[in-house]
Structure formats: C-alpha cells, structure tokens
VEXDREN-2710 file (C-alpha; in Angstrom, 1 decimal):
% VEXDREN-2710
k/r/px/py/pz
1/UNK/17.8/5.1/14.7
2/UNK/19.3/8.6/15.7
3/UNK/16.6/10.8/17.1
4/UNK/16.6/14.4/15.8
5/UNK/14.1/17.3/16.7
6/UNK/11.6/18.2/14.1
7/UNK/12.8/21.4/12.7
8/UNK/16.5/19.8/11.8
9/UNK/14.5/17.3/9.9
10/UNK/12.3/20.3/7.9
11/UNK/16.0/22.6/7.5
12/UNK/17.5/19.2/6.1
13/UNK/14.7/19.3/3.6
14/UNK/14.8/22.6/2.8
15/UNK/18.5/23.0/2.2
16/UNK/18.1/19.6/0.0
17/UNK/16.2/21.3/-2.5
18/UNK/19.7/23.1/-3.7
19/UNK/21.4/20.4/-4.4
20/UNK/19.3/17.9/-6.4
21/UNK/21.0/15.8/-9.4
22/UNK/19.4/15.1/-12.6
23/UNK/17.1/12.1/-12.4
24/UNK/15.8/10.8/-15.5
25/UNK/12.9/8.5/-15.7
26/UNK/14.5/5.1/-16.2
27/UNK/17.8/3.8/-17.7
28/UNK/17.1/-0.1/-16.9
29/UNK/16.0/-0.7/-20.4
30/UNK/15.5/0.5/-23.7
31/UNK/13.8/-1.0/-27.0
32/UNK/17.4/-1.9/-28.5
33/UNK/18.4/-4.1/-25.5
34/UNK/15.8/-6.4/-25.6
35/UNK/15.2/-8.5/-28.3
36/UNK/11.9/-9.4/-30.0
37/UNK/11.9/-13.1/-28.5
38/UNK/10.1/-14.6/-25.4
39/UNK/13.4/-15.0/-23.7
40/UNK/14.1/-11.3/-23.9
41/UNK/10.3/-9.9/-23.0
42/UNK/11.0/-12.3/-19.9
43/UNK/13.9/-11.3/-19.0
44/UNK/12.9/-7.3/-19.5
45/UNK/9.8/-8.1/-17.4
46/UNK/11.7/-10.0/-14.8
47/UNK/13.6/-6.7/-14.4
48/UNK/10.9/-4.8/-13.6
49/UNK/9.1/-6.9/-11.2
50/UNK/12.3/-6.8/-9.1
51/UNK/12.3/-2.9/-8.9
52/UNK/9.4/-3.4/-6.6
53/UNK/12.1/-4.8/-4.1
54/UNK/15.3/-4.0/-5.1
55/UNK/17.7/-0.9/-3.6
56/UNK/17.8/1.7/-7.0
57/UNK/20.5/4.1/-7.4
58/UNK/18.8/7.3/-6.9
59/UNK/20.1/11.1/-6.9
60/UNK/23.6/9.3/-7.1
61/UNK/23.3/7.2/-4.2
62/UNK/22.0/4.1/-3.2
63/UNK/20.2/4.1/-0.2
64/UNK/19.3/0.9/1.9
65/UNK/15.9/2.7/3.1
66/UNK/14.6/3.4/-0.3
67/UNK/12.4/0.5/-1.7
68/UNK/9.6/0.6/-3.8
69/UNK/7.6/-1.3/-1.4
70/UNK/9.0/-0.2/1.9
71/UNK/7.6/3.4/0.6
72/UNK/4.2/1.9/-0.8
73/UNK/3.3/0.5/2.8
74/UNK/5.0/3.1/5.0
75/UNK/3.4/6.4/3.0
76/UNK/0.2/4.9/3.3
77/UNK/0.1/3.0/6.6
78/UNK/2.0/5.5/9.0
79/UNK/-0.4/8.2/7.8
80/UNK/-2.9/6.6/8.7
81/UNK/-4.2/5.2/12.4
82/UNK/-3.5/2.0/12.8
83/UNK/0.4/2.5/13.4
84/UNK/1.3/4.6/16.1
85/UNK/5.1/6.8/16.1
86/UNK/7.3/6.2/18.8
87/UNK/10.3/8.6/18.4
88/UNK/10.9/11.4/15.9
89/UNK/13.9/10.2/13.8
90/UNK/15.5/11.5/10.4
91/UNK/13.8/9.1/8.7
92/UNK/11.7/11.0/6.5
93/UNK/9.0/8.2/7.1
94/UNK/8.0/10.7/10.0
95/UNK/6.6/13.1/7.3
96/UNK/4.1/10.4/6.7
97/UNK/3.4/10.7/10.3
98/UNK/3.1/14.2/10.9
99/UNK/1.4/14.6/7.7
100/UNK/4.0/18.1/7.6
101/UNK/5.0/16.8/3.9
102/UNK/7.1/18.8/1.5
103/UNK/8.2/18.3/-1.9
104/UNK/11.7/17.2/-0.8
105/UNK/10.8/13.9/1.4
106/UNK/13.3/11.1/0.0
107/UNK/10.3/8.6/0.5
108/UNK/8.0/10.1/-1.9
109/UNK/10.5/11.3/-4.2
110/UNK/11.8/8.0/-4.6
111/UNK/8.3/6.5/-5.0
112/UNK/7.2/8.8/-7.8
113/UNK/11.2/8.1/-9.4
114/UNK/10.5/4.2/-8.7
115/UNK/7.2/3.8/-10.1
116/UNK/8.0/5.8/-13.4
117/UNK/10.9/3.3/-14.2
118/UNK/8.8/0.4/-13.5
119/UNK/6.4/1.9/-15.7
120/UNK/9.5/2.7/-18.1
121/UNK/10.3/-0.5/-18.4
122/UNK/7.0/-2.3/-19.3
123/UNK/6.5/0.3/-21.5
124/UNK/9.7/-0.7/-23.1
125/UNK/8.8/-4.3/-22.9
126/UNK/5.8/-3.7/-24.3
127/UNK/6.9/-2.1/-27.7
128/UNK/9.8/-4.8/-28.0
129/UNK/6.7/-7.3/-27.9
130/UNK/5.0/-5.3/-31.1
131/UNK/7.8/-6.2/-33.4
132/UNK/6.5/-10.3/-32.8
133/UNK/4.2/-11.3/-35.3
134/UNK/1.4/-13.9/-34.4
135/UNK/2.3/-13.6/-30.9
136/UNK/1.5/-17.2/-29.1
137/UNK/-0.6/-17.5/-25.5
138/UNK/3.0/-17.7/-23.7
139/UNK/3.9/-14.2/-25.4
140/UNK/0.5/-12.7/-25.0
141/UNK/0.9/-13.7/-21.0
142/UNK/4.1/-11.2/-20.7
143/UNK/2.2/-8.6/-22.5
144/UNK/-0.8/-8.7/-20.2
145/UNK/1.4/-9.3/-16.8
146/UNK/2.8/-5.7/-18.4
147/UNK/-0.4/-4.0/-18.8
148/UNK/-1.4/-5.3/-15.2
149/UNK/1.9/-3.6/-13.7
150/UNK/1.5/-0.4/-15.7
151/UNK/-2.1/0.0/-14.2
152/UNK/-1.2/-0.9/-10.6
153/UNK/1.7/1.6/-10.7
154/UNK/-0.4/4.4/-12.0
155/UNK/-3.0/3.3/-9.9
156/UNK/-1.2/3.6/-6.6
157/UNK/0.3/7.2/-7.7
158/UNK/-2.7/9.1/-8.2
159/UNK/-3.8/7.3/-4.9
160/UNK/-0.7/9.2/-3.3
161/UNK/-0.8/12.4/-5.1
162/UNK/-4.2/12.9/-6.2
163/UNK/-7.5/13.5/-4.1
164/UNK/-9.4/10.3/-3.5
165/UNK/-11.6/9.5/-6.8
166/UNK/-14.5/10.2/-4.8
167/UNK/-14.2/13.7/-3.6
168/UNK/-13.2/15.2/-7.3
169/UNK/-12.7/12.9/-10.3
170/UNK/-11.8/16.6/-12.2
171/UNK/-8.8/17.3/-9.9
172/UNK/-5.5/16.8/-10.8
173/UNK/-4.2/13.2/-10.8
174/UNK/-0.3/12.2/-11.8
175/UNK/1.2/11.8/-15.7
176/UNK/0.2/9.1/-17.7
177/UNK/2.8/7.1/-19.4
178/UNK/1.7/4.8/-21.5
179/UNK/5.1/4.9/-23.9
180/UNK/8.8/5.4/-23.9
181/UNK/8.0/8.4/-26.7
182/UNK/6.3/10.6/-24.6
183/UNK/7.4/13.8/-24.2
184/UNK/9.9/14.6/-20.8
185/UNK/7.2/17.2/-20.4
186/UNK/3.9/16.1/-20.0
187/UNK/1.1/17.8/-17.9
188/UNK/-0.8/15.8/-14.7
189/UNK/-3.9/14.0/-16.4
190/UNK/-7.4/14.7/-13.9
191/UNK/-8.0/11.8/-11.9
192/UNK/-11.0/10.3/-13.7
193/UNK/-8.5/10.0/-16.7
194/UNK/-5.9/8.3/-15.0
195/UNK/-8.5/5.9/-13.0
196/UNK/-9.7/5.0/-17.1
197/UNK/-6.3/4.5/-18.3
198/UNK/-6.3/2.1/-15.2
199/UNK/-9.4/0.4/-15.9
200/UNK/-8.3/-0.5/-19.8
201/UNK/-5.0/-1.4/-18.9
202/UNK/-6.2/-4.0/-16.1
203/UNK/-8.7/-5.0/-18.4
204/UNK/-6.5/-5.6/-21.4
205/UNK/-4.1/-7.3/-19.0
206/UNK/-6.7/-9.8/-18.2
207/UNK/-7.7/-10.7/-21.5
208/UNK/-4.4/-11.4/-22.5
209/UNK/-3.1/-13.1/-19.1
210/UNK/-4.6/-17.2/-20.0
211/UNK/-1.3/-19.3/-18.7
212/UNK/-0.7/-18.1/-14.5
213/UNK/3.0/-18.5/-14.0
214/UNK/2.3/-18.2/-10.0
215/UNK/1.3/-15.5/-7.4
216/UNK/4.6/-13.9/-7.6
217/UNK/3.3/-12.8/-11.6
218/UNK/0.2/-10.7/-12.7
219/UNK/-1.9/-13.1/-14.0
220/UNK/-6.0/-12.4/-14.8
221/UNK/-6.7/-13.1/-11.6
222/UNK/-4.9/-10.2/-10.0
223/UNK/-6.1/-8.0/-13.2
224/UNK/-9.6/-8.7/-11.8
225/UNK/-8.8/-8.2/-7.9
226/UNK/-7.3/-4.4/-9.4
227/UNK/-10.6/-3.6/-11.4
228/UNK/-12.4/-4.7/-8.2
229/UNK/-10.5/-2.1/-6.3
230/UNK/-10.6/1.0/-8.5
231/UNK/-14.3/0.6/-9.1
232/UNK/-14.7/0.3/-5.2
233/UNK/-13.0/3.3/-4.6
234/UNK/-14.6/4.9/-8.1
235/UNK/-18.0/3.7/-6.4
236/UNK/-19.4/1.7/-9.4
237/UNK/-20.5/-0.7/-7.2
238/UNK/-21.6/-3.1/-9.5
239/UNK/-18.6/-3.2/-11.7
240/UNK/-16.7/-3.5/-8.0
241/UNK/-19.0/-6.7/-7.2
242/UNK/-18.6/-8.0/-10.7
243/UNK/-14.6/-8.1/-11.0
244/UNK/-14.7/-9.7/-6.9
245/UNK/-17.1/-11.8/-8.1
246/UNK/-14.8/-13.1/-11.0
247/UNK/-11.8/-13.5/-8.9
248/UNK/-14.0/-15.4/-6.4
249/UNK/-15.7/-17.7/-8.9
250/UNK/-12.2/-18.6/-10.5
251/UNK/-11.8/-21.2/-7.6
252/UNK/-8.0/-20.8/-7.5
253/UNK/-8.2/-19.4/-3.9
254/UNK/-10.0/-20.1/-0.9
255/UNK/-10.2/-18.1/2.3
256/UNK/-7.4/-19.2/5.1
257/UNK/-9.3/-20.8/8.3
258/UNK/-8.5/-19.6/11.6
259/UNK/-6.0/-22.4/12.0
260/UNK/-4.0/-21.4/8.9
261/UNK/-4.2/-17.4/8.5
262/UNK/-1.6/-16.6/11.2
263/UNK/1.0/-18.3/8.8
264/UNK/-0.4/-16.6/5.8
265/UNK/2.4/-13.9/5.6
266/UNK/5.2/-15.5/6.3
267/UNK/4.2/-18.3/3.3
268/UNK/2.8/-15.7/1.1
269/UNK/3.5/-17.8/-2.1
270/UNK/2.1/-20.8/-1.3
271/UNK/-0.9/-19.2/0.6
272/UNK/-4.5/-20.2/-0.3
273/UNK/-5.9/-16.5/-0.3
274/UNK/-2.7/-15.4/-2.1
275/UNK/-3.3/-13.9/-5.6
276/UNK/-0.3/-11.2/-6.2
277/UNK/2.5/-10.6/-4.0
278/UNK/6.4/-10.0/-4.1
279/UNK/8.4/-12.6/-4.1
280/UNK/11.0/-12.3/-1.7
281/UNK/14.2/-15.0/-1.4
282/UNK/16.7/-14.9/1.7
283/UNK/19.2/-12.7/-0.7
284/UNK/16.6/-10.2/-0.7
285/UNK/16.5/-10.1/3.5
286/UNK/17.5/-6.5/3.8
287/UNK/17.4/-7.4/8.3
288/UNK/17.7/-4.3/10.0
289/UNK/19.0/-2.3/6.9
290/UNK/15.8/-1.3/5.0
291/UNK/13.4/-4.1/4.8
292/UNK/10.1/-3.5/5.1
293/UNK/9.7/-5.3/8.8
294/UNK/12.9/-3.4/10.4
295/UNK/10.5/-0.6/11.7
296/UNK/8.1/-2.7/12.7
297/UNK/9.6/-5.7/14.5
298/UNK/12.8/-6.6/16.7
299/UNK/13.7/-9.7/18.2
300/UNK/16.0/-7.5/19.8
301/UNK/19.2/-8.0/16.9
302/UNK/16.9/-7.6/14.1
303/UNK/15.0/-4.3/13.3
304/UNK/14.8/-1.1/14.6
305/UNK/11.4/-1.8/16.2
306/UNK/10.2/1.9/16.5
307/UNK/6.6/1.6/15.3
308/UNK/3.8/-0.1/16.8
309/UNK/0.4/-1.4/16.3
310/UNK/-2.1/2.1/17.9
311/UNK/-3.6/2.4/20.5
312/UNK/-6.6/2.9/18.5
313/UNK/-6.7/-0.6/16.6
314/UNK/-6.6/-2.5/19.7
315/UNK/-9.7/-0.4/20.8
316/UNK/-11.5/-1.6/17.9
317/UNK/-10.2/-5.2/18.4
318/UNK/-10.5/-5.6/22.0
319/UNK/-14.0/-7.5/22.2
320/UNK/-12.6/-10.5/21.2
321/UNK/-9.2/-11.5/22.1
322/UNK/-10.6/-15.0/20.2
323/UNK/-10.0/-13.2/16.8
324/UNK/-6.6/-15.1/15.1
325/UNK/-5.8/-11.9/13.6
326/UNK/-4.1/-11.1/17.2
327/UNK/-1.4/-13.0/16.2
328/UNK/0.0/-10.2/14.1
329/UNK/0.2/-7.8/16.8
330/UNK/3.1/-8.9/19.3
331/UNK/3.1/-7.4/22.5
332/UNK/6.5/-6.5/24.0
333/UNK/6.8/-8.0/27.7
334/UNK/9.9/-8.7/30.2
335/UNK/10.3/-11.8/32.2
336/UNK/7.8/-10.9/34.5
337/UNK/5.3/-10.4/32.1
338/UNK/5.2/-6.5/32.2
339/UNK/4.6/-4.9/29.3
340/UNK/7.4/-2.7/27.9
341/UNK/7.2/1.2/27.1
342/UNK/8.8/3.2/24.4
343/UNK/8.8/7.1/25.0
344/UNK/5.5/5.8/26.8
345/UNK/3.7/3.6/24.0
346/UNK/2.9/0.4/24.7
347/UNK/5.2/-1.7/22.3
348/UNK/3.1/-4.2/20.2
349/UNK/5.1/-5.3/17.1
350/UNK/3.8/-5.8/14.0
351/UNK/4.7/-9.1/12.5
352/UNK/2.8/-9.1/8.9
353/UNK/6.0/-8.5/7.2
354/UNK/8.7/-11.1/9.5
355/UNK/9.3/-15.0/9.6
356/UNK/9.4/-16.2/5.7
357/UNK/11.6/-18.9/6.6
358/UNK/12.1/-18.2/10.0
359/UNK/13.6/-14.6/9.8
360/UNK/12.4/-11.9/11.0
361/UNK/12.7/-9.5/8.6
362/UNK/11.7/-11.0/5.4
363/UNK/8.6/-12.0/3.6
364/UNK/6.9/-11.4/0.5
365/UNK/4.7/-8.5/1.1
366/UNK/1.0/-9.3/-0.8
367/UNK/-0.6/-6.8/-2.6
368/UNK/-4.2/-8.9/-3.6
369/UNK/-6.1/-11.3/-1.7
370/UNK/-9.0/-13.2/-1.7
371/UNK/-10.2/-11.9/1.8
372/UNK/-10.4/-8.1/0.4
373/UNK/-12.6/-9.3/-2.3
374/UNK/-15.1/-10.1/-0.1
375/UNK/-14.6/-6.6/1.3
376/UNK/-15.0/-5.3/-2.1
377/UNK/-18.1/-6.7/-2.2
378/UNK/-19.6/-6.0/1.4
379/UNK/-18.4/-2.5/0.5
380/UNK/-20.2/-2.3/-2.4
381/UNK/-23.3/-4.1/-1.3
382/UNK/-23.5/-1.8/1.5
383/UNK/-23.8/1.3/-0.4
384/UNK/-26.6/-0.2/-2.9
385/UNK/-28.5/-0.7/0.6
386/UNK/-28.5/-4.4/0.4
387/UNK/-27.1/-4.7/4.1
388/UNK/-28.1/-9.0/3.9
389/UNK/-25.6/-9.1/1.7
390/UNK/-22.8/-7.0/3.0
391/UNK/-23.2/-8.4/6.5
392/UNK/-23.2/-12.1/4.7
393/UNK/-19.5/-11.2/2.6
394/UNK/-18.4/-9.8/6.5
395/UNK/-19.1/-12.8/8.1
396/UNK/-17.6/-15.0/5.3
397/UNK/-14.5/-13.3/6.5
398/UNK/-15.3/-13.6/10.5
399/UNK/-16.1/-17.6/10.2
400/UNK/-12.7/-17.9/9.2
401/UNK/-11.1/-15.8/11.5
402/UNK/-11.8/-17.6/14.9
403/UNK/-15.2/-15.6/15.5
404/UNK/-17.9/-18.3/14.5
405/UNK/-19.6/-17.1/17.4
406/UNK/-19.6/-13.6/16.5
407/UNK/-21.1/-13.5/13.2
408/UNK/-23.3/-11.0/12.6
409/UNK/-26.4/-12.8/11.1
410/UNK/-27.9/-9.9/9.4
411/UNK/-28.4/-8.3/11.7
412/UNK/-26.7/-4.4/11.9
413/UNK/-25.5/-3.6/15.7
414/UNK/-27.7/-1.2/17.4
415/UNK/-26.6/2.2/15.7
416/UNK/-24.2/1.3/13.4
417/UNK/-24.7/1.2/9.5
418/UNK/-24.0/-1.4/7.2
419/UNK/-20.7/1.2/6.1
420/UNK/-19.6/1.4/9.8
421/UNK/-19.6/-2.5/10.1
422/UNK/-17.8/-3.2/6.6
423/UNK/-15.2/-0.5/7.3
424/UNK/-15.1/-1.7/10.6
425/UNK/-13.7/-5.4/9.5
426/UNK/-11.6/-3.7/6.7
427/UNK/-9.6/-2.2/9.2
428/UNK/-9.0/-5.4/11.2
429/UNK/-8.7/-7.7/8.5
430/UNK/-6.6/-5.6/6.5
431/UNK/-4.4/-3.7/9.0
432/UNK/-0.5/-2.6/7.7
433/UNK/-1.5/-4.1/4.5
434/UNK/-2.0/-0.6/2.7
435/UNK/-5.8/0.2/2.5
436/UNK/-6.4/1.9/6.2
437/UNK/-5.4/5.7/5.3
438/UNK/-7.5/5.6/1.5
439/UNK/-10.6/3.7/3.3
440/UNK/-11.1/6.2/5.3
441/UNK/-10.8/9.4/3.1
442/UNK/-12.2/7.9/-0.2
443/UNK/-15.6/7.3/1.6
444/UNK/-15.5/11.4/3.6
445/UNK/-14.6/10.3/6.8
446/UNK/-12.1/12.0/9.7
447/UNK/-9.6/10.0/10.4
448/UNK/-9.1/10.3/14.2
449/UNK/-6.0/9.7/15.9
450/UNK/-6.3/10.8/19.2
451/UNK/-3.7/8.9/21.0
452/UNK/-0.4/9.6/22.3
453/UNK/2.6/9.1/19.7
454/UNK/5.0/11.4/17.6
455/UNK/2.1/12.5/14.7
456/UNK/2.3/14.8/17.4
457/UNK/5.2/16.6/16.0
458/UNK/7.4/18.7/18.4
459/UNK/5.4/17.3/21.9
460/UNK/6.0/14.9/24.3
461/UNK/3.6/12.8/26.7
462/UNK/3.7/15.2/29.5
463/UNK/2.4/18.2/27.7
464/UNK/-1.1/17.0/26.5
465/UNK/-3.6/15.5/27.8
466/UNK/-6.2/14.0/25.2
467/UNK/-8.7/13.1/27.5
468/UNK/-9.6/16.6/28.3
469/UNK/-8.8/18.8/25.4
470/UNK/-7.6/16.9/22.1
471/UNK/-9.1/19.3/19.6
472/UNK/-6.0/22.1/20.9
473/UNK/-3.4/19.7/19.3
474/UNK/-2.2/19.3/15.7
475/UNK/-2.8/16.5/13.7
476/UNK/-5.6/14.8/15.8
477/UNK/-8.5/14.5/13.5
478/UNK/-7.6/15.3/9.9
479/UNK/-10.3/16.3/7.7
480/UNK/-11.1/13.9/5.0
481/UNK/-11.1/17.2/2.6
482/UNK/-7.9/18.5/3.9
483/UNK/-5.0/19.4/1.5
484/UNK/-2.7/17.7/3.6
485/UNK/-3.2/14.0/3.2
486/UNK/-2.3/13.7/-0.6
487/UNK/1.8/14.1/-1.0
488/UNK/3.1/17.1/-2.7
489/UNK/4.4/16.1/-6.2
490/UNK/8.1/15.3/-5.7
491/UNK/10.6/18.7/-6.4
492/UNK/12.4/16.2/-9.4
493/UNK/9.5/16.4/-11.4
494/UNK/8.2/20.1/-10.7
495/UNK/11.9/21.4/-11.2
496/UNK/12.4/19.6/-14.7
497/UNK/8.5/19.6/-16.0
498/UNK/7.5/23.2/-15.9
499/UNK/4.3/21.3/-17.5
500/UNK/3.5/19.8/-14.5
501/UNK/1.7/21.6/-11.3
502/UNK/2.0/21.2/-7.7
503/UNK/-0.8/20.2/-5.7
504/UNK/-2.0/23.1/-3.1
END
C-alpha cells in the first residue's frame, strides 16, 4: 500500500467532510418487494446475510476495502494489542491504530452505514413476515434468524460507539431501529436500553429459531452464545453462565483437540466448535483487494501483509511453544532461517482469516464458538469468586489446546487472580477474533501497548526508546476511561439527524 505521513491522512479527512453525498439508510429492500411467502422472506433474508460480506455502494462509490466484516475485525482488533502496525498508510484502518479518530474515517462510516441496512432489511423482512397467518416452524425459523441479526448488529454498534456497558449503562449508546417506520430522526438510546433491546431480540430469536439450517444461519444456538456475551459484558454473571451453559448442553458442538484446531478456520463450516460464521465461497475471495486476510497475510502474491501478530502476544504466549494455537501466527523467515523485518517489526502473519480451500485470502470469518463459551463462563465464575470453577472452564480449553501438562488444577499462580488467568487465556484463545480491545476496557483495565509499531503516530524506531521512558509517548497505555477508545459517531448521521449527539 502507498505510505503517506500522518497529517495528509487527517487533511484528507478534514477536507472530506465538504463533500459528503446523501446516504440513506438502506435501499436493498422494501415491504412491496418481497412477498408474503417463505420463498420471499428467504430470499430477503439471504440478502442481508450477504451484506456482511459483500462490497456496498457507499457515498457513490464502491470501494474494495469497505466490508462489513473487514471493518468489524479491523476497528476492534487493530485498536487493540494483539496486532501490531507496520507502516502508516492511507488506509483509514490506521485511525483504529492511532486511536486519532474523527467523524470522517471511511471505516467507521461505512460500518455504522452497513449495519443500519442490514438492520433495514430484517426489519423489512420482518414486517413482510406479519402479513402470514399461522406462520409454520420453517417461517417462524426466518423470523427468529431476523431477530438474531438485528440484535447482533445493534449489539456490535453500541460496542463501537458507546462506553463499555460496565463503566456507564446511562451513557449514550447508538439508535435503535426496530422498524422501517421510524422516523429519519431519531435520538441515540443510553446503553442499558440498547443492551435490552438486545437481550429481547436474541431471546425472541431463540424461541422462534427450532429447524438449524447450518452455521452459516442464526439458529438458537447462536441466539444463546449472543445472550451469553451481552450478560458477560453486562456482568449478570449468572444469566452469562446460564445462556453458555445452554449452548454447551445442546451437544451440537464439541471443543476442537489439539490435532484438529489449527484447521478450524480455514473449515469454519464444517468445524465442531463452529456455531455462527460467514459463509464465504471462492467468488467471494476478494485476494489482495479487500478481504479480510490481505493485511494480515502474504505468501508474497497475495495480500499486502502489513500487520503482524505484537510483540506483546507472543510475550504472553512464549512459555509454551507446545500450545497449537502457534500455528496461527506465521513467522516471516529467509532461506537461511532469519527472521524478516518490516520498518523493524518482526513479521509474524496472522493466518486466522487464509487457506479455506487452499487460498490464502479467504475463509469464513466466525463470529460464535463453543471455546468462548467456556470463557463466558470462567469469566463469570471468576467474578462470583468461585475460582474452582473458572480455573476448571480454563483448562477445558487448555486440554484441548496441546497443554495437558499445563493445566492449572485449581490452583491460581502465585499473584495472579482468577480475572488475570481467565483474561489471560481469552487473549490467547481468542486472538484477531474481535474480543481483545472490549475485554480489556469492559472489565477497567489499561490496555498497554508498549512496543514499537506505528500506534505511534508520526515516530519512527530510532526516536524512542520504551525501555527507559515509555510514559513520554502517545498512545502507550490508554486509559480504560478514556474518551478515545469508543469511535466518534460517523459525520453522515450527525450532519442529517440533528437529533442525534456526538460522543465527546
């Protein structure tokens, strides 16, 4: 990619704020195209499960980089630690770097743009569905698989642009829209409103959602897995063990053994711990032109390659090379074995999102899995001071992951806390998958990323040196309180809903 200099990315942004085009919330579907059958809620549904993958027309232009999921993983993941920067480019993925965001980043105005339309479109589904009397189990499955992908969308925007549940349930969260009538302008709901209108959507969704149509489809399952998840970060720990539990105790997935979890990703559909993910087919391979793998992997043809696993992760993985989830991380070496540089980062790849079918730059990115819902639950049993039985759902996760000699048996290391361990393996086991950056701030921790790499905006190796003095550069340690790590509400929205407030 094209390397710029930080301040023509910010006068890019700034000067993009004159020329903005009218977006409207969705036109992929309206009440009068569908028709009041199975075949057309299908079909309406179908079309919204692809805008979670497909390349939308957006301000007037299409744009390779702008994905629904390439933003959903990049705006969470490069802010946090486990991904290091190795160049500054005019990507405005480098915002989620820096954590210098503005209300003009493409990224996150096509995320909010993306995620209303999706949520558009169910909504639209959803009303075509009312006009079907008697509705049979087949139709009640569609209407719960829309509920389901209403609440995850809302769910992952106030994640983005609200504070973390935890810190201030009264702040302001995103707009609800929970029909194609609502009014263009709508104020932001507070958090704790849009984390109910969560709860009863993934809860409707799961009573309705009795025939699975595969992983690549909400089902009740995957309903459950998102209750589990807002509860956790809600911290009602029970109702956070309860919903884990249920997915657990549903027997349709089992945790992948050592042997089998380094294939997990690139067979996400037919992977045991699978419950929801995207599908992705070979016509949905973007290569090097905007899929969600092209900054993180190269075979030297097929991605850009700029962004590798931190410094820091390794750290915490380093006692035991044994561990299978190594085999995401792919070092960078030359025939002689000597590991490779970039702008003096060590380049380990990130393979998580390459070799569906042998390519590197496609798989089918999954969004729920069993493995986190032991997490949930260690998590959760933590904080209600049963540490037995969050060091017992940690080591469920361990004994499959190549360290059956490692398990911790109960037994807390010498000044850690049950917390420290559970967050510890969450950031292991579930590394580039999302979760990292809103683990860390939803339970009041710093996130510390004192390492060399381009979240130090406008700096270059030679000028710092961390050992001696890292508290003089920007960026380092961000406060879990700070403004800065929720996204400012995208200028579409602010510049057409004078309802609607900007975060501070």
């Amino acid at each position: 990619m094209r390397k710029t200099s930080y301040l023509i990315i910010l006068v890019i942004s700034i000067f993009s704020t004159g020329c903005l085009k009218d977006i409207e919330p969705s036109d992929a579907l309206t009440t009068g195209s569908l028709t009041a059958t199975k075949e057309g809620l299908q079909q309406g549904l179908n079309g919204a499960y692809a805008l979670f993958k497909d390349h939308v027309s957006f301000n007037g232009t299409v744009d390779g980089n702008n994905m629904y999921l390439r933003q959903y993983f990049q705006m969470s993941d490069f802010a946090g630690d486990d991904i290091v920067c190795a160049q500054t480019t005019t990507d405005p993925l480098f915002y989620s770097f820096s954590l210098d965001h503005t209300a003009t980043q493409t990224n996150s105005r096509y995320f909010w743009y993306i995620s209303y339309k999706i949520i558009n479109d169910v909504n639209t589904v959803l009303e075509s569905a009312e006009k079907i009397a008697n509705p049979d189990e087949s139709i009640k499955q569609l209407i719960g698989e829309c509920y389901f992908l209403r609440a995850l969308c809302h769910f992952n925007l106030v994640r983005f642009y609200g504070k973390p549940y935890s810190q201030d349930p009264a702040a302001a969260g995103v707009i609800l829209r929970t029909a194609t009538t609502d009014p263009a302008l709508k104020a932001r709901s507070s958090v704790g409103e849009v984390y109910d209108a969560v709860i009863a959507d993934a809860e409707k969704g799961a009573d309705l959602m009795n025939q699975p149509r595969g992983v690549q489809h909400g089902s009740k399952e995957a309903a459950w897995a998102l209750l589990s998840r807002a509860y956790l970060y809600k911290e009602d720990n029970d109702n956070a063990i309860l919903y884990a539990d249920k997915v657990i105790g549903s027997n349709r997935f089992t945790l992948e053994t050592a042997a089998t979890f380094p294939s997990l990703f690139a067979n996400a559909l037919t992977g045991k711990e699978t419950i929801f993910c995207v599908a992705f087919t070979p016509a949905d391979d973007y290569g090097k032109a905007g899929s969600i793998a092209s900054m993180l992997y190269s075979d030297g043809n097929s991605g850009w390659g700029e962004e590798y696993a931190s410094q820091s992760l390794r750290d915490t993985m380093a006692a035991h090379p044994e561990d299978v989830r190594w085999s995401y991380i792919k070092p960078l070496k030359d025939g002689n074995g000597v590991m490779q540089k970039k702008n003096g980062i060590e380049v380990y790849y990130i393979s998580k999102f390459s070799f569906q079918g042998g390519s590197p730059t496609l798989s089918s990115p999954i969004l729920f899995r069993l493995a986190e819902m032991y997490l949930n639950k260690a998590e959760a049993e933590a904080k209600k001071g049963n540490v037995p039985g969050a060091l017992d759902n940690v080591d469920m996760i361990r004994n499959n992951r190549g360290l059956q000699n490692s398990l911790y048996n109960r037994q807390l290391p010498t000044g850690k806390t049950a917390l420290d361990v559970v967050l510890k393996e969450r950031r292991i086991e579930l590394a580039f998958e999302g979760h990292r950056n809103f683990d860390v701030y939803r339970n009041k921790r710093d996130l510390n990323r004192t390492y060399w790499g381009y979240h130090l905006p406008g700096l270059k190796e030679s000028d710092i040196d961390l050992s001696t003095q890292p508290r003089n550069y920007p960026n380092l340690v961000n406060k879990w309180d700070a403004a800065r790590i929720i996204y400012y509400v995208p200028i579409d929205e602010i510049q057409t809903n004078k309802l609607c407030i900007q975060n501070p």
